[in-house]
TIRO-2110 file (N, C-alpha, C; in Angstrom, 1 decimal):
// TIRO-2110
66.4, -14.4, 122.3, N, 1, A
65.6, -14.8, 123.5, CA, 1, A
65.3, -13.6, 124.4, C, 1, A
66.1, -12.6, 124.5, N, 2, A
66.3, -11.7, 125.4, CA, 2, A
64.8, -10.6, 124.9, C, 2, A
65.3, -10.2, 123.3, N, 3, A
64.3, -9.4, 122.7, CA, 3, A
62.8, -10.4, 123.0, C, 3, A
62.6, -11.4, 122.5, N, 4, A
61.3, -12.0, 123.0, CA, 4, A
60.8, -12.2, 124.6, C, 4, A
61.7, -12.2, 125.7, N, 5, A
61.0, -12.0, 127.0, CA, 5, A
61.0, -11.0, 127.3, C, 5, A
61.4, -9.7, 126.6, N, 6, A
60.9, -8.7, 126.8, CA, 6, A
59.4, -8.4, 126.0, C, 6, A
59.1, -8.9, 124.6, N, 7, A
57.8, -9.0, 124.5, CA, 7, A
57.1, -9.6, 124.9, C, 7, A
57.3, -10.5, 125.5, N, 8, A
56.2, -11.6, 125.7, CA, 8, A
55.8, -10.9, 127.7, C, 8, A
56.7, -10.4, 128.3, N, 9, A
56.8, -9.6, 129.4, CA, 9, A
55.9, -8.5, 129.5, C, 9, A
56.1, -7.7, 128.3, N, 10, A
55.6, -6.7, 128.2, CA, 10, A
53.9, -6.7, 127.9, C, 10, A
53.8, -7.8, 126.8, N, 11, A
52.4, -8.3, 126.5, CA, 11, A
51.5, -9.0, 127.2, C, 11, A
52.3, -9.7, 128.6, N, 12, A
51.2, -10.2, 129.4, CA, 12, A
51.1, -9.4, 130.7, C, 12, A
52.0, -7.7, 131.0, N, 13, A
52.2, -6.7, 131.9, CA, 13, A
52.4, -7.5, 132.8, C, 13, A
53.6, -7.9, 132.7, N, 14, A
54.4, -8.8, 134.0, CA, 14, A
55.5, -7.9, 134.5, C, 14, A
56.2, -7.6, 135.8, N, 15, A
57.2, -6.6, 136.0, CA, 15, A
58.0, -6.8, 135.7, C, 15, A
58.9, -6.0, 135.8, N, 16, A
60.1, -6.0, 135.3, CA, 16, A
61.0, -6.9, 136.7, C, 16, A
60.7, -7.3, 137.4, N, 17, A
61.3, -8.5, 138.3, CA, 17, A
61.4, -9.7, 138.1, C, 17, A
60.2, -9.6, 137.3, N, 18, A
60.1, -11.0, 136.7, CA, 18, A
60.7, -11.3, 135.4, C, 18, A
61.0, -10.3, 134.5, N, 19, A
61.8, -10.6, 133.3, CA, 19, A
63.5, -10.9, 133.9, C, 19, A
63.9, -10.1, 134.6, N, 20, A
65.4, -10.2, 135.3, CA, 20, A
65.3, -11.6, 135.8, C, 20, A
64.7, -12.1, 136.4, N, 21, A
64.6, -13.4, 137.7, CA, 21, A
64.3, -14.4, 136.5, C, 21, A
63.5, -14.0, 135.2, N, 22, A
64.2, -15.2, 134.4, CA, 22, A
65.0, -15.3, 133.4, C, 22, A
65.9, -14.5, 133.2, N, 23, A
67.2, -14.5, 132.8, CA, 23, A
68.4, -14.6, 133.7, C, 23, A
68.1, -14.6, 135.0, N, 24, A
68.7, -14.9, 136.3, CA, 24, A
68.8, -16.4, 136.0, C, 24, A
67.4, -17.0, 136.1, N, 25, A
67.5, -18.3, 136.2, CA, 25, A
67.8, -19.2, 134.3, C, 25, A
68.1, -18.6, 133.7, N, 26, A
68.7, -19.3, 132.5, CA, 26, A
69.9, -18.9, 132.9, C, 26, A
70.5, -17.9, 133.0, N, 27, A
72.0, -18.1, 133.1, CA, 27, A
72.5, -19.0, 133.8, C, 27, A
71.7, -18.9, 135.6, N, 28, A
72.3, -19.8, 136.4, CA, 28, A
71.8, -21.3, 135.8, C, 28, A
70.8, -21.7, 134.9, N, 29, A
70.9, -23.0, 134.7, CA, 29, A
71.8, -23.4, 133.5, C, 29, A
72.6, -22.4, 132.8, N, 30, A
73.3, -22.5, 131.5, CA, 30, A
75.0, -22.8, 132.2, C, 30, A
75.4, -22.3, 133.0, N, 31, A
76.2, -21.9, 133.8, CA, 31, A
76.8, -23.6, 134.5, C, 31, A
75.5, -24.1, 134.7, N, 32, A
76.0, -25.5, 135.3, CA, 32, A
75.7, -26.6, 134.2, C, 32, A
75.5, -26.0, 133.2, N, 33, A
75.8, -27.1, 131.5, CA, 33, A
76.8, -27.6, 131.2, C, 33, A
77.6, -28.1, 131.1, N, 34, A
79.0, -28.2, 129.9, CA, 34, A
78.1, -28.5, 128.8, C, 34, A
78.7, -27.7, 127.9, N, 35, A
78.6, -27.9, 126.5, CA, 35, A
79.9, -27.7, 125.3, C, 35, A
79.6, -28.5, 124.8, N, 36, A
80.8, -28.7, 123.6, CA, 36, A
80.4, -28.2, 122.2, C, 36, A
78.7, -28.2, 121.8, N, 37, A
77.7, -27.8, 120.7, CA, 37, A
77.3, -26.4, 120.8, C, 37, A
76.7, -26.1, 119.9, N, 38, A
76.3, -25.1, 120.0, CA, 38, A
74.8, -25.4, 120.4, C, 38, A
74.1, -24.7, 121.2, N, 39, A
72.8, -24.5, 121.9, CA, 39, A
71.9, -24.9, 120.9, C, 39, A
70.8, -25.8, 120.7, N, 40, A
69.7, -25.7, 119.3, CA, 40, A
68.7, -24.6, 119.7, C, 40, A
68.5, -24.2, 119.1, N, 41, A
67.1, -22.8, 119.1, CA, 41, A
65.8, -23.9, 120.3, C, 41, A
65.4, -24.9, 119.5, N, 42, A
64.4, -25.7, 120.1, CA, 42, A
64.8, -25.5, 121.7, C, 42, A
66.0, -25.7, 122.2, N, 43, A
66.5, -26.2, 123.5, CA, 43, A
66.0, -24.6, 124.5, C, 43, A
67.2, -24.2, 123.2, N, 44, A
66.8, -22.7, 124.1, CA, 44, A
65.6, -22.4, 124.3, C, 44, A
64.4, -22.1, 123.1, N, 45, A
62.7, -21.9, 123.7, CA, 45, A
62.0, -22.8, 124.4, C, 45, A
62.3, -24.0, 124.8, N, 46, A
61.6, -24.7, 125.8, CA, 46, A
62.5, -23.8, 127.3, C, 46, A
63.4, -23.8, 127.4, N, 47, A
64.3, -23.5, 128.4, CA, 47, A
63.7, -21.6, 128.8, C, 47, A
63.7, -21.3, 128.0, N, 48, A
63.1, -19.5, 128.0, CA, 48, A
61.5, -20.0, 128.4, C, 48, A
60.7, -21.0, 127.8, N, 49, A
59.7, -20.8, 128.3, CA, 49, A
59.2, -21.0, 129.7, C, 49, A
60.3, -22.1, 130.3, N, 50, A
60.3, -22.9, 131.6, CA, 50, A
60.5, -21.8, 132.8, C, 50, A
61.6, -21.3, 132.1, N, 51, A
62.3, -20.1, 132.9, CA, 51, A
61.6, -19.2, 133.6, C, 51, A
60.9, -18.6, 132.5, N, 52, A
59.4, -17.5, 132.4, CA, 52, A
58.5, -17.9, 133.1, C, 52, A
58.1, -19.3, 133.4, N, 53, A
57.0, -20.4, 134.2, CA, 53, A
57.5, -19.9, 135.3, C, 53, A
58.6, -20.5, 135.7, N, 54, A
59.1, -20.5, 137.1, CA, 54, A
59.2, -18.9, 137.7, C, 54, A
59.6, -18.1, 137.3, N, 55, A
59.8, -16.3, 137.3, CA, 55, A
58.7, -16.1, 138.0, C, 55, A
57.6, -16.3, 137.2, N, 56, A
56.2, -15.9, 136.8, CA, 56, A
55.5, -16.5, 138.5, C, 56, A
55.7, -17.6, 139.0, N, 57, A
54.8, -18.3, 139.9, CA, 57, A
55.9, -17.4, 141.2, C, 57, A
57.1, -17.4, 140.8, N, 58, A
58.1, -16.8, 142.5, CA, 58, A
58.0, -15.0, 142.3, C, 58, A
57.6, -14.1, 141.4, N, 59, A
57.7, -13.3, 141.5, CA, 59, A
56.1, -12.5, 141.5, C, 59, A
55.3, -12.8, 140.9, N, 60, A
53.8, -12.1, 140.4, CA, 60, A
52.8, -12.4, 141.3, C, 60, A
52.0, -11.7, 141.5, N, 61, A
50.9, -11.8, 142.5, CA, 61, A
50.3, -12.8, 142.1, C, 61, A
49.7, -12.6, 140.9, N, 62, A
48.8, -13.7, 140.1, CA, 62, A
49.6, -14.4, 138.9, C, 62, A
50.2, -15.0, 139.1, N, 63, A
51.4, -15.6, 138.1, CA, 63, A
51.0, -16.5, 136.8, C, 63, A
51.4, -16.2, 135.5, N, 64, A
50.9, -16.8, 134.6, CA, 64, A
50.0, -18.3, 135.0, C, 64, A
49.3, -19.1, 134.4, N, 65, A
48.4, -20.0, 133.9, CA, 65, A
49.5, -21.1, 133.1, C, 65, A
49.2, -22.3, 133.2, N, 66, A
49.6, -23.3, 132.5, CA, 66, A
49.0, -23.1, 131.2, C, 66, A
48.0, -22.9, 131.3, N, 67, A
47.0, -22.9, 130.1, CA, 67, A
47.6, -21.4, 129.2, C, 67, A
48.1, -20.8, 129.4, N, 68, A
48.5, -19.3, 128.7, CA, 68, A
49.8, -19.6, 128.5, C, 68, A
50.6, -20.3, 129.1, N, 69, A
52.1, -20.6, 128.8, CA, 69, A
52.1, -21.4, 127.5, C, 69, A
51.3, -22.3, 127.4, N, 70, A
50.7, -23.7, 126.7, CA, 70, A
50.5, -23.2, 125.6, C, 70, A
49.2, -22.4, 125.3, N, 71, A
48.5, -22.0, 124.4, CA, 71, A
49.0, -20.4, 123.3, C, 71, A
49.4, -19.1, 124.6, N, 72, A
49.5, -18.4, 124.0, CA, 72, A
51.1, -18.0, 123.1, C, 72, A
51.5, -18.4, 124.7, N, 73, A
53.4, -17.7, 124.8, CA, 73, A
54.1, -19.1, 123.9, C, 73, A
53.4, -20.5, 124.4, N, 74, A
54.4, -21.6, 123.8, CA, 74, A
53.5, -21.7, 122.0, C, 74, A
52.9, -20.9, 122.1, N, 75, A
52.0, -21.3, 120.9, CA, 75, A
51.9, -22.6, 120.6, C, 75, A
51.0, -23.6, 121.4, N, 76, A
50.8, -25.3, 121.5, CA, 76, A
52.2, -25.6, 120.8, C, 76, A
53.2, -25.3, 120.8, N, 77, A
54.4, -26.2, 119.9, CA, 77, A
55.0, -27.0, 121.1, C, 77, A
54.7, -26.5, 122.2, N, 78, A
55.4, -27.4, 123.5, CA, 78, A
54.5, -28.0, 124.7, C, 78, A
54.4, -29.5, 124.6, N, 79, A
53.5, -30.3, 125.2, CA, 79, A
53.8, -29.5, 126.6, C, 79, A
52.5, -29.8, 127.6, N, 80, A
52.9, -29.0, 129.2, CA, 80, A
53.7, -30.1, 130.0, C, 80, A
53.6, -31.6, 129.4, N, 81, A
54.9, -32.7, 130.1, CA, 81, A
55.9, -31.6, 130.0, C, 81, A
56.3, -31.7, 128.8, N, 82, A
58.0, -31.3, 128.6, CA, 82, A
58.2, -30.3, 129.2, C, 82, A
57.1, -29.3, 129.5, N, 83, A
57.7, -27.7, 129.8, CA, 83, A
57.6, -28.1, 131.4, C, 83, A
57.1, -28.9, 132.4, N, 84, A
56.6, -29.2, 133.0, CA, 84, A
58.4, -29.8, 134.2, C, 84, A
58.9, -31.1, 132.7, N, 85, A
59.9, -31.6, 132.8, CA, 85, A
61.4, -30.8, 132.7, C, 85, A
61.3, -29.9, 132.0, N, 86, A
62.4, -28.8, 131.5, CA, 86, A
62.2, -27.9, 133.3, C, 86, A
60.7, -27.6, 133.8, N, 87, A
60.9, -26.5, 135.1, CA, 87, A
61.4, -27.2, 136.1, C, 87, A
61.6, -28.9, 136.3, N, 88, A
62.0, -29.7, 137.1, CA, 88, A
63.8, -30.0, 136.6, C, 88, A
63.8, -30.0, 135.6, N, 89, A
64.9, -30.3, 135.5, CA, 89, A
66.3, -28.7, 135.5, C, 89, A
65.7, -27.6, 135.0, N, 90, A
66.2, -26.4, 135.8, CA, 90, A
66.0, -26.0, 137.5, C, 90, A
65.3, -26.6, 137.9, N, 91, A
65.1, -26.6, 139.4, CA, 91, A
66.1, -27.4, 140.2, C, 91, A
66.3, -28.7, 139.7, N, 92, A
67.4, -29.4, 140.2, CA, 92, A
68.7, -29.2, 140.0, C, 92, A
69.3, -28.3, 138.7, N, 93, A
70.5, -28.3, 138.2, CA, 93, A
70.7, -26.8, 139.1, C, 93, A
69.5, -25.4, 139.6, N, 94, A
69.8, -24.5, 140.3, CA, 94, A
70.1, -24.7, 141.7, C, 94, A
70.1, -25.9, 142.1, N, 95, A
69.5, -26.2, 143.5, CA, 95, A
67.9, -25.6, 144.5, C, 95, A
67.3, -25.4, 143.4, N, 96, A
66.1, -25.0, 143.7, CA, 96, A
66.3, -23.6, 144.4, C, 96, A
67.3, -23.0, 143.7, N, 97, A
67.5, -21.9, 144.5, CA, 97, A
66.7, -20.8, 143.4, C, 97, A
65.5, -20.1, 143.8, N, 98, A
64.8, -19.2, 143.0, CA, 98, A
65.6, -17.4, 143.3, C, 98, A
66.1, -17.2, 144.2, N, 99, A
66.4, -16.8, 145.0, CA, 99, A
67.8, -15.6, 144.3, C, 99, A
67.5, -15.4, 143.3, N, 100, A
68.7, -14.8, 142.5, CA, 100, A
68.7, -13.8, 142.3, C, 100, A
69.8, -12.7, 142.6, N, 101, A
69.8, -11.0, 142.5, CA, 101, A
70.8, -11.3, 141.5, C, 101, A
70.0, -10.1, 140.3, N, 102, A
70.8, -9.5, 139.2, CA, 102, A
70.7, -8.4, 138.9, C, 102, A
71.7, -7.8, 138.0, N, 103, A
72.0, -6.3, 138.0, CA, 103, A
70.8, -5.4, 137.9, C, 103, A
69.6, -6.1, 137.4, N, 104, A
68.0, -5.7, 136.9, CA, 104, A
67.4, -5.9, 137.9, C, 104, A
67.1, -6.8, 139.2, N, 105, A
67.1, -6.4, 140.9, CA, 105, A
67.9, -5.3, 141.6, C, 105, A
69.1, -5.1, 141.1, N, 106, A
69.7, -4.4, 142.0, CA, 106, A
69.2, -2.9, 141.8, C, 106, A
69.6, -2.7, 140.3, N, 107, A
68.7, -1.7, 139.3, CA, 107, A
67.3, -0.9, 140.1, C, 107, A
66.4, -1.6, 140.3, N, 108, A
65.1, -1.7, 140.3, CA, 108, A
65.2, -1.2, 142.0, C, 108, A
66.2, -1.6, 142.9, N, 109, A
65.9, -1.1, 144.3, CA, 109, A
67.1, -0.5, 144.9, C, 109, A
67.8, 0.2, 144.1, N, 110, A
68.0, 1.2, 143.8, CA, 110, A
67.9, 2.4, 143.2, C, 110, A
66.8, 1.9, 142.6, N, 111, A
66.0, 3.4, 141.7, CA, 111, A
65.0, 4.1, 142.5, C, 111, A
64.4, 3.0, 143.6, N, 112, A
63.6, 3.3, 144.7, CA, 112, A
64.4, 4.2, 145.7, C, 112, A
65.2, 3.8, 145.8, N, 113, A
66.5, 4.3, 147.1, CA, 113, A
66.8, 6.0, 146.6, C, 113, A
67.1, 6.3, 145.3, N, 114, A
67.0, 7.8, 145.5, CA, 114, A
65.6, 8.5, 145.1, C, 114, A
65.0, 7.8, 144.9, N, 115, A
63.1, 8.6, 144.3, CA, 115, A
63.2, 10.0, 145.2, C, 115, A
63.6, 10.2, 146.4, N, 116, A
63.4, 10.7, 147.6, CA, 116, A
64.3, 11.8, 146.8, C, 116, A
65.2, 11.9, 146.3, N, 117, A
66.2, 12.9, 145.7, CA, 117, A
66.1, 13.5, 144.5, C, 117, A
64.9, 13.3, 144.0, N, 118, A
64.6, 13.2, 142.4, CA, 118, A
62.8, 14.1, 142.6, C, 118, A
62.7, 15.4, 141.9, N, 119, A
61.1, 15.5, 142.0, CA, 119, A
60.2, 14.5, 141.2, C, 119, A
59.6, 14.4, 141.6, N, 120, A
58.5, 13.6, 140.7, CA, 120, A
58.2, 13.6, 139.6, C, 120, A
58.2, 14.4, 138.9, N, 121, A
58.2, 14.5, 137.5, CA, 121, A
59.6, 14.2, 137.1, C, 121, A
60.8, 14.4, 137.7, N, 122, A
61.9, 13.8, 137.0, CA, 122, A
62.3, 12.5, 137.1, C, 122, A
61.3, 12.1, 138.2, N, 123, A
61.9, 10.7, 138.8, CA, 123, A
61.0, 9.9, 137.6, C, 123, A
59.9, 10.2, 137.4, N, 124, A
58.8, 9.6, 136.3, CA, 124, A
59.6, 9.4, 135.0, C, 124, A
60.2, 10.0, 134.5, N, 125, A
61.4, 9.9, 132.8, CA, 125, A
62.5, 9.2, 133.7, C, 125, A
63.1, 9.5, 134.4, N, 126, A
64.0, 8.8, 135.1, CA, 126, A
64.0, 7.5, 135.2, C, 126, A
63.2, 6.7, 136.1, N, 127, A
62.7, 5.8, 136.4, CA, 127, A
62.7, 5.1, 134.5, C, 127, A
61.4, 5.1, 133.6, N, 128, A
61.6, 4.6, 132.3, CA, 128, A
62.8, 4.4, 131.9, C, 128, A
63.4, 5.6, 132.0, N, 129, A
64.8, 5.2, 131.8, CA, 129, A
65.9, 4.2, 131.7, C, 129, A
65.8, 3.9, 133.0, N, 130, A
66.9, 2.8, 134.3, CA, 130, A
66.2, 1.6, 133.4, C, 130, A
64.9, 1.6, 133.1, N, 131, A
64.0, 0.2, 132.8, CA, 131, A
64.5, 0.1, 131.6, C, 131, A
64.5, 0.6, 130.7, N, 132, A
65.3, 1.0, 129.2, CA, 132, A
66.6, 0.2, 129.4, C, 132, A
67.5, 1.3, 130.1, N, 133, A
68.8, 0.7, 130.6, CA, 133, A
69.0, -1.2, 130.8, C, 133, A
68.4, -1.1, 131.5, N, 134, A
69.0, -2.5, 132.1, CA, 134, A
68.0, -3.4, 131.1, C, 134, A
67.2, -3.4, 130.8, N, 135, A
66.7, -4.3, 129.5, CA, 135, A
67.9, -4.4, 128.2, C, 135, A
68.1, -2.8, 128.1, N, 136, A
69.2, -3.3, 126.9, CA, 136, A
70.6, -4.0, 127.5, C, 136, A
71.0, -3.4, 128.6, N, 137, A
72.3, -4.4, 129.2, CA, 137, A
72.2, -5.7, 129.0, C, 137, A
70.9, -6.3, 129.3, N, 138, A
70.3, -7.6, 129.4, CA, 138, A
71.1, -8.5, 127.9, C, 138, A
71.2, -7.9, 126.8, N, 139, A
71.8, -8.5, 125.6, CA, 139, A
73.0, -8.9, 125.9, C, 139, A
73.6, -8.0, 126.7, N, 140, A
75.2, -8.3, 126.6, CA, 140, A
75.3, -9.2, 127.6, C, 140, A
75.7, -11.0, 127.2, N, 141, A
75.7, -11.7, 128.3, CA, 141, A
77.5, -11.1, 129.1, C, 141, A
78.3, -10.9, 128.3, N, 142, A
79.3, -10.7, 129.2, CA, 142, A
79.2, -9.8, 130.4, C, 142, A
78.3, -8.4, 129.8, N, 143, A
78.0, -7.6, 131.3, CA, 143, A
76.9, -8.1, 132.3, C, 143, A
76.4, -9.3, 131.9, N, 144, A
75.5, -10.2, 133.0, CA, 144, A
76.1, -11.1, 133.5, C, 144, A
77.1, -11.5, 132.7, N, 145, A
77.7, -13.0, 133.8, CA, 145, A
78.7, -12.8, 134.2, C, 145, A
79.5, -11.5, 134.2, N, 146, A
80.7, -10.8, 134.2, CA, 146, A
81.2, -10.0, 135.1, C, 146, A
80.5, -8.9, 134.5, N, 147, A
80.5, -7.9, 135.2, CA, 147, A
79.7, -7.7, 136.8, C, 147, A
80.5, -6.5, 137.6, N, 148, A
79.8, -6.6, 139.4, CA, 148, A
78.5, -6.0, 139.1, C, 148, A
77.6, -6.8, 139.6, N, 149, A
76.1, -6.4, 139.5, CA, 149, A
75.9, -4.7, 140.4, C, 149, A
76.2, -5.0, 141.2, N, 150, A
76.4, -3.4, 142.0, CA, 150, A
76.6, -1.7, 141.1, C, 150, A
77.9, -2.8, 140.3, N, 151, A
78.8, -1.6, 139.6, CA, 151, A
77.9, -1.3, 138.2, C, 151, A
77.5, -1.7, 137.9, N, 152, A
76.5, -2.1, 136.5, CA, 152, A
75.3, -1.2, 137.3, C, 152, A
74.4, -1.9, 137.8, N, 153, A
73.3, -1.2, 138.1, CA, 153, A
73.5, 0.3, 138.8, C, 153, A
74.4, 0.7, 139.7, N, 154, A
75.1, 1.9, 139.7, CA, 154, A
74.8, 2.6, 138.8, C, 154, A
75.7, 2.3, 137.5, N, 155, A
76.3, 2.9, 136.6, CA, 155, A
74.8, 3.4, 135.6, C, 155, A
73.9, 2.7, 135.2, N, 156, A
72.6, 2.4, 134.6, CA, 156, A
72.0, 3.9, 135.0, C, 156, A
72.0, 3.9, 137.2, N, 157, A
71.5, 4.9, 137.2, CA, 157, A
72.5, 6.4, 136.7, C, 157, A
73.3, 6.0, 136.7, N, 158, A
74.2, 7.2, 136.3, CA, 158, A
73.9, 8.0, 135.1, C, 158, A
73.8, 6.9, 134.3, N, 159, A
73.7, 6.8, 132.5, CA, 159, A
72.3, 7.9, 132.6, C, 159, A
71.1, 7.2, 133.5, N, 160, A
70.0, 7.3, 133.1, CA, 160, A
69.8, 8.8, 133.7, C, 160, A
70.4, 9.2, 134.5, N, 161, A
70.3, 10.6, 135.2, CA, 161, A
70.7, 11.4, 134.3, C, 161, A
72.2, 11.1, 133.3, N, 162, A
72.5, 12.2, 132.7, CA, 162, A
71.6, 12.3, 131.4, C, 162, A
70.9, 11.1, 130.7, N, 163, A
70.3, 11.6, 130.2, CA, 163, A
68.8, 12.2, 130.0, C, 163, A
68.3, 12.2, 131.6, N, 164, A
67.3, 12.7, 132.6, CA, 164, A
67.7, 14.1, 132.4, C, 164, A
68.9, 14.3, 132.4, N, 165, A
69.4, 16.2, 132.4, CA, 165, A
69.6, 16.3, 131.0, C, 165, A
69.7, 15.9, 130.1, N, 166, A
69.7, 16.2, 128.9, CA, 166, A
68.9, 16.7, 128.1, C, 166, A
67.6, 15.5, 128.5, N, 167, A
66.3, 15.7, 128.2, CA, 167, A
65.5, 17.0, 128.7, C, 167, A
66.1, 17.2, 129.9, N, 168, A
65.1, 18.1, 131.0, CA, 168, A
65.7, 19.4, 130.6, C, 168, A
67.0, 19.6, 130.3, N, 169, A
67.7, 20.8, 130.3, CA, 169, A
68.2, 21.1, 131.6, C, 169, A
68.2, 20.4, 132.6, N, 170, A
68.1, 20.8, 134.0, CA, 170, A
69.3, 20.4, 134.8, C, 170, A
70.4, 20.6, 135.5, N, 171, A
71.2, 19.9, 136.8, CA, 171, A
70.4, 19.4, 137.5, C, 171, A
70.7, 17.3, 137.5, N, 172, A
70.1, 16.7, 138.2, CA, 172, A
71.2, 16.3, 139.3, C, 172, A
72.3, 16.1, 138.4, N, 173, A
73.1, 15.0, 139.2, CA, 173, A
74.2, 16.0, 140.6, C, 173, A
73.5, 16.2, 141.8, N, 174, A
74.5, 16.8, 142.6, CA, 174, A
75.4, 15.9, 143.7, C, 174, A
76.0, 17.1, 144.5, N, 175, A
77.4, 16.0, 145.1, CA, 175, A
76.8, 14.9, 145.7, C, 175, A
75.6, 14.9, 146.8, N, 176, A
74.8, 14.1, 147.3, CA, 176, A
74.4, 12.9, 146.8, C, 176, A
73.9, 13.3, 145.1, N, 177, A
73.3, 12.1, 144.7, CA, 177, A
74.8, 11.2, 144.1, C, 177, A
75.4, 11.8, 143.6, N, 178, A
76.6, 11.1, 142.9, CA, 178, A
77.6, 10.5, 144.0, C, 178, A
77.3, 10.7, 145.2, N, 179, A
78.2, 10.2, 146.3, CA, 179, A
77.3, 9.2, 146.9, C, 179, A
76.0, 8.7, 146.7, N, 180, A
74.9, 8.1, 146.7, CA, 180, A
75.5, 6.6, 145.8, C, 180, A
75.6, 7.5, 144.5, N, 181, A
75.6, 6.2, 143.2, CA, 181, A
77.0, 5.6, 143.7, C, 181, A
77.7, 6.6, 144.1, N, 182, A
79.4, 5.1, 144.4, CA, 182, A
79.3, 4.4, 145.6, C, 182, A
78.6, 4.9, 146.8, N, 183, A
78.3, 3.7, 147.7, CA, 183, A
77.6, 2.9, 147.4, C, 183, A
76.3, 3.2, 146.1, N, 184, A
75.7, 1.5, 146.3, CA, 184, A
76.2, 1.2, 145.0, C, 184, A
77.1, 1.4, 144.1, N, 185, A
77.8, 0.7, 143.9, CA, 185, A
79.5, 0.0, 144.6, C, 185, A
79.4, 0.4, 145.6, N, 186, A
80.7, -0.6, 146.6, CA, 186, A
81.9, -0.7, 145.8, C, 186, A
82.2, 1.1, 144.9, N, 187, A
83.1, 0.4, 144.4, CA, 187, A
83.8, 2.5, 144.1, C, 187, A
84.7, 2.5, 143.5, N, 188, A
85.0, 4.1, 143.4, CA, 188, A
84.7, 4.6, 142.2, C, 188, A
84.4, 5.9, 142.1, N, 189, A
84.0, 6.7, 140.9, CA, 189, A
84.7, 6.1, 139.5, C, 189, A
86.2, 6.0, 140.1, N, 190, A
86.8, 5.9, 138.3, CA, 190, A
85.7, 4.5, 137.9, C, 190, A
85.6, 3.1, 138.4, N, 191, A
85.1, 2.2, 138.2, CA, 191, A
83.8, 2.4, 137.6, C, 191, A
82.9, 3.1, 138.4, N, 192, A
81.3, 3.5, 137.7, CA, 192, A
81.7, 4.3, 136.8, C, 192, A
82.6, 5.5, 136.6, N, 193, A
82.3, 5.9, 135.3, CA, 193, A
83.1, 5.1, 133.8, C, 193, A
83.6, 4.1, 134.5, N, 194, A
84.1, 3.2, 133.2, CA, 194, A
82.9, 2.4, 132.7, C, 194, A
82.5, 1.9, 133.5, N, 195, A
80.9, 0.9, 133.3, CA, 195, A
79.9, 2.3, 132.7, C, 195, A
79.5, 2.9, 133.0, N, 196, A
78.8, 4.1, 132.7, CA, 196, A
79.4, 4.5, 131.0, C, 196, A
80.4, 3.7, 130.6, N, 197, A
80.8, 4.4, 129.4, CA, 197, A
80.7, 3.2, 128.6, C, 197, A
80.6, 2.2, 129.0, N, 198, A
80.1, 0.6, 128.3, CA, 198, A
78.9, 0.9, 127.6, C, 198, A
78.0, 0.9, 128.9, N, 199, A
76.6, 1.2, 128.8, CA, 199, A
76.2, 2.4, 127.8, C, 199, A
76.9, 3.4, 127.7, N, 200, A
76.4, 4.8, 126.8, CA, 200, A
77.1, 4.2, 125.4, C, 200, A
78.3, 3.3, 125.0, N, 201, A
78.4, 2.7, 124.3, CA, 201, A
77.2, 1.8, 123.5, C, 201, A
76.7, 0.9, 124.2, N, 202, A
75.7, 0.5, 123.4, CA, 202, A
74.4, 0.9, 123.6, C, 202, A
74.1, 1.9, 124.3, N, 203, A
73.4, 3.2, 124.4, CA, 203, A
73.7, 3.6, 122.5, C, 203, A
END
């Protein structure tokens, strides 16, 4: 599900806010499930498509079409009642709360927060980077439902900086910026560089 809202995100140039904000909102509607079964595929792609609906209208200027959900992304296999009934029925089990920061929000404004520390051209590879980063984290539900969103997206930019100096040949990461990464992650160095070794792990 993860690998397809990233294509289906990618193919209709929707931000990367909106791919986070709907995997925000399947977790939080999975989260208030009990289940005893295993998930059916069907359950899940109505629920990924609803998700994507809702994302789409609270985050994008011009937010997907019923008719494009319908037609292109649901490939007619999902009447617009049901997907309709599925965005009502994850709306009530979230408490209609749209409102959800994940490690891929925190990521994203935090990467804004040191641009100012970064030249432009390195902030440009940089920047792709972090987006890389936290799309692949996105697989691992335990580092999404688990792990401190702070310490995670921190760590992302850490990841992404050293291999920003890899690529560049260049010292990016000084005392400044690295005493930067542990306050907005709210947490101490040993911590980010344990997360930071997760992430280069499935890096």
């Amino acid at each position: 599900m993860v690998d397809w809202l990233v294509e289906v995100t990618s193919a209709y140039d929707r931000p990367d806010e909106t791919f986070y904000l709907t995997l925000g909102i399947m977790d939080a509607y999975f989260q208030k499930q009990s289940r005893s079964q295993v998930l059916e595929l069907s359950e899940l792609h109505i629920t990924g498509v609803s998700s994507l609906f809702l994302a789409s209208k609270y985050e994008d200027v011009y937010p997907l079409l019923m008719r494009t959900i319908y037609e292109k992304i649901g490939h007619k296999k999902l009447s617009k009642n049901l997907i309709l009934k599925k965005e009502q029925e994850i709306l009530i089990a979230i408490g209609y709360n749209l409102n959800i920061v994940t490690t891929g929000h925190l990521l994203l404004a935090y990467t804004k927060l040191i641009e100012s520390m970064l030249s432009k051209d390195d902030f440009t590879f940089f920047k792709s980077m972090c987006s890389y980063l936290g799309k692949m984290i996105a697989h691992d539900s335990n580092l999404q439902t688990q792990a401190d969103p702070k310490i995670m997206a921190s760590a992302c930019l850490y990841v992404g900086i050293k291999i920003t100096e890899q690529i560049k040949s260049k010292k990016i990461l000084s005392k400044s910026l690295q005493a930067k990464l542990i306050e907005l992650s709210c947490s101490d160095k040993k911590d980010l560089i344990v997360a930071a070794k997760l992430i280069l792990k499935m890096a």
